[in-house]
Each structure stands twice: as C-alpha cells, then as structure tokens.
C-alpha positions, 0 to 999 in steps of 0.5 A: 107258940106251938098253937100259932105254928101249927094253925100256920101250916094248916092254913098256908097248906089249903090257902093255895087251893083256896078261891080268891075274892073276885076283883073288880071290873074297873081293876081287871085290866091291870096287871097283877103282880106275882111277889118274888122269893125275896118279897115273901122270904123278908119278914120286914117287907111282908109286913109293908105288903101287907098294910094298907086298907083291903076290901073283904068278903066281910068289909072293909079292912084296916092293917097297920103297924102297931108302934115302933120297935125292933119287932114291927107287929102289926094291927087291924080292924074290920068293919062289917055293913055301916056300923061306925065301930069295927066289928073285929080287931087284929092284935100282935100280928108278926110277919113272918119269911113265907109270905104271911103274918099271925097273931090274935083276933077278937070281936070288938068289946071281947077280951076272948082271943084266938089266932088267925094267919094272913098269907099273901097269895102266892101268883098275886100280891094284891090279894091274901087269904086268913085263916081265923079260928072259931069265926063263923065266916070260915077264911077271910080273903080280901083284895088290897084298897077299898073304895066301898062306903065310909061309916059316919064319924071314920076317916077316909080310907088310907089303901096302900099301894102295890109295893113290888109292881113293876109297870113298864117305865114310860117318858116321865111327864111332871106336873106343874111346879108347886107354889112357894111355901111360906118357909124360905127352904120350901118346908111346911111344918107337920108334927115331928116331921117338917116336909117339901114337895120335891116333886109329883110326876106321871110314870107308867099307871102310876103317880110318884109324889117325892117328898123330902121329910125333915126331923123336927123332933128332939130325937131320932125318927125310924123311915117316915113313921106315922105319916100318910099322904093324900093326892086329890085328883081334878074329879075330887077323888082322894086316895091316901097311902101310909106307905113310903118307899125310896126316893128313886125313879122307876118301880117302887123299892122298899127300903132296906133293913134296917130301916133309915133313921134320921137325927133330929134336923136330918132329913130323908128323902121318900116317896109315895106312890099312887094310881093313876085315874084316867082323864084326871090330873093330881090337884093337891098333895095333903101330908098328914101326920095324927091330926096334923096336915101340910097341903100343897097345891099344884097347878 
C-alpha cells in the first residue's frame, strides 16, 4: 500500500507538466471539457470518467469495471499494432478522490505485477496520463475513444462518452418514432434486463438515446450493469458506449451513490449519450448485453 501511494504522488506530481497525446484533426474543433472538483473529488464518478475504450500512444486501450460489489475496481487491456491478444492487462484498479486510479499491470501471459496510477488530466478530462513502473514505454498517455483498426477475431471498439461535457443546449429535434415491438408494452427482451427505446433525440453535438431497463431477473440489479448500446448511424458507422447516465434532458448526469437498484420487475429509466457525425442520422439502436442483443429500428 505504502508502495501504490507513493508511486501516486510521484507520478500525479510530473503528470501536470507531462505533454499530452495530440488529438486528432476531425476532434480539435470540439471543445474539451475542464473536470470540476466534484468529478475529480468522487471516486464513484472518476471511475465512470475513466471507462470506456482510448486511443494510446501504445494502442488501443480497453477500461472496465471489473464485476460488482461495494468497491468498484476496475480492469484494462491494451493491444499493441495488430496482435489479436492484448499485449498488457490492468488489474484491481481503484479510483481514488483526486482524480485518478491505481493498481497493477502485468504483460499478457506473466504473472509478474507491478503498479501503475491513471490520472485524469486536470484542464481536459477526455485525456489522461499513467505512470507504469518497469515499462520500457515510460508513461502511457491516451486520449478517450478509438477509431484505429480492430484485431481479427476482437469485438468492435465500445468508447465511452464524454460523462460531464456541457454543449450548449439547442431546441431538440427527435427522431422518427421507432416501430412497435413484438411485446405489447414495447420491451424486447436481453439477458437480466428486458428494455424499450423511449426515445433518441439530437441535442447540441450529441445524440441521447433514452431507454427504460426492466429487471428480468430473480434478484436485484445495481444501475444498468453489463449493458452496452450501439447506434448505427446512415453512413454505417457504429459507435457503443457502456456508460449509463440519467434519464434527464440537457448534459449528461451521472447517477448518484449509491447507485439505483432495481428489484426484479422493476424498472429504470437511463440514457446514453453519443456524438453526433455531421451529414448522418441514427439508423438503428442495438442494446447489448454478453452475447445477447435487442435492436430497434428508426425510420
């Protein structure tokens, strides 16, 4: 422990002076967004900041929640060129209240495991700088999504989007009704959770896709664990996101902790959030959940 903390200060002390990954042309019109003391003071929201897929200096990284429980830790995998086996694997990474997570990594295959501390940048939040000790790399930076080439044989990339960004708010404009489902009250069924596509609706650069989830299960579900959704846009292009946020018009609002718990038939209302692609409409929503999936069609 003495170890981690340690290995913390450091690397939180040189991260501020620390470059960050360029990004992209088609991303450096967009605004970014500065995390305020709550984002980086609440461990349970640094955590959701920080998952979701990023694009490294060393390649494509994975962060998720690792299971349920009263800690949430979290896991990751990085792949390196074209290797269909992530090179690096993250293990019990905790956030903390200042803005970063620490744990172990290892190389794939290894059981040797040595810490590393993620640390949100502190005047963007779409970026972050980690601190792995014995890689030959030196510190790992990344900006979040990935739009890079997929290994043969991996899922599509499932990035995360901005949690806190604040767009200015624009006179919503929905999108066509989606079609009856086959259930009388509009649910199609997933794996413990049954869901309906309330609706998906175009504010500011962003698309809000509302769904309400249904507890299918035989007992409790904490928020919408282990459900990702997918939006395919008119030019074929797919973007998933795992993170849920309130059901609420305007910025996206994180829930609260605890977390909401649904009993079994009970049902929460959530939403995803994803950017918007200029000159493309949503065409289908995909709820997935393991290898289960629900898909609604709009137009």
């Amino acid at each position: 422990m003495m170890l981690r903390k340690s290995l913390a200060a450091l690397l939180f002390a040189s991260a501020a002076a620390m470059p960050m990954l360029a990004a992209p042309s088609n991303a450096s019109a967009q605004s970014s967004w500065t995390p305020s003391a709550d984002d980086l003071g609440n461990s349970g929201k640094v955590g959701l900041v920080f998952e979701g897929e990023w694009t490294t200096n060393a390649g494509r990284l994975r962060l998720s929640r690792d299971g349920a429980g009263d800690i949430d830790l979290f896991k990751g995998e990085l792949w390196t060129g074209n290797a269909p086996a992530a090179a690096y694997l993250f293990e019990d990474l905790l956030p903390d209240s200042n803005g970063g997570m620490s744990g172990v990594w290892r190389p794939s295959g290894s059981s040797e495991r040595r810490p590393v501390y993620f640390s949100l940048n502190r005047t963007d939040g779409d970026r972050f700088v980690a601190g792995m000790d014995g890689w030959a790399g030196g510190e790992l930076t990344g900006r979040r999504g990935y739009d890079g080439p997929i290994p043969p044989n991996k899922p599509a990339p499932r990035p995360s989007s901005p949690v806190p960004s604040t767009p200015a708010r624009q006179e919503q404009a929905p999108i066509p009704q989606v079609p009856s489902a086959p259930a009388a009250d509009g649910f199609k069924p997933v794996g413990k959770f049954d869901v309906r596509l309330d609706r998906v609706v175009a504010e500011g650069r962003y698309w809000h896709v509302y769904l309400t989830l249904r507890n299918a299960a035989s007992h409790s579900l904490v928020q919408a664990q282990g459900v990702d959704v997918r939006l395919e846009d008119s030019d074929g292009i797919g973007v998933e996101s795992g993170q849920a946020v309130r059901a609420r018009p305007g910025p996206p609002e994180l829930f609260g902790s605890p977390p909401p718990t649904t009993r079994p038939g009970g049902t929460l209302p959530v939403k995803f959030v994803f950017d918007k692609r200029e000159g493309a409409d949503p065409m289908r929503i995909l709820v997935l959940e393991g290898e289960h999936e629900a898909v609604f069609r709009l137009g």
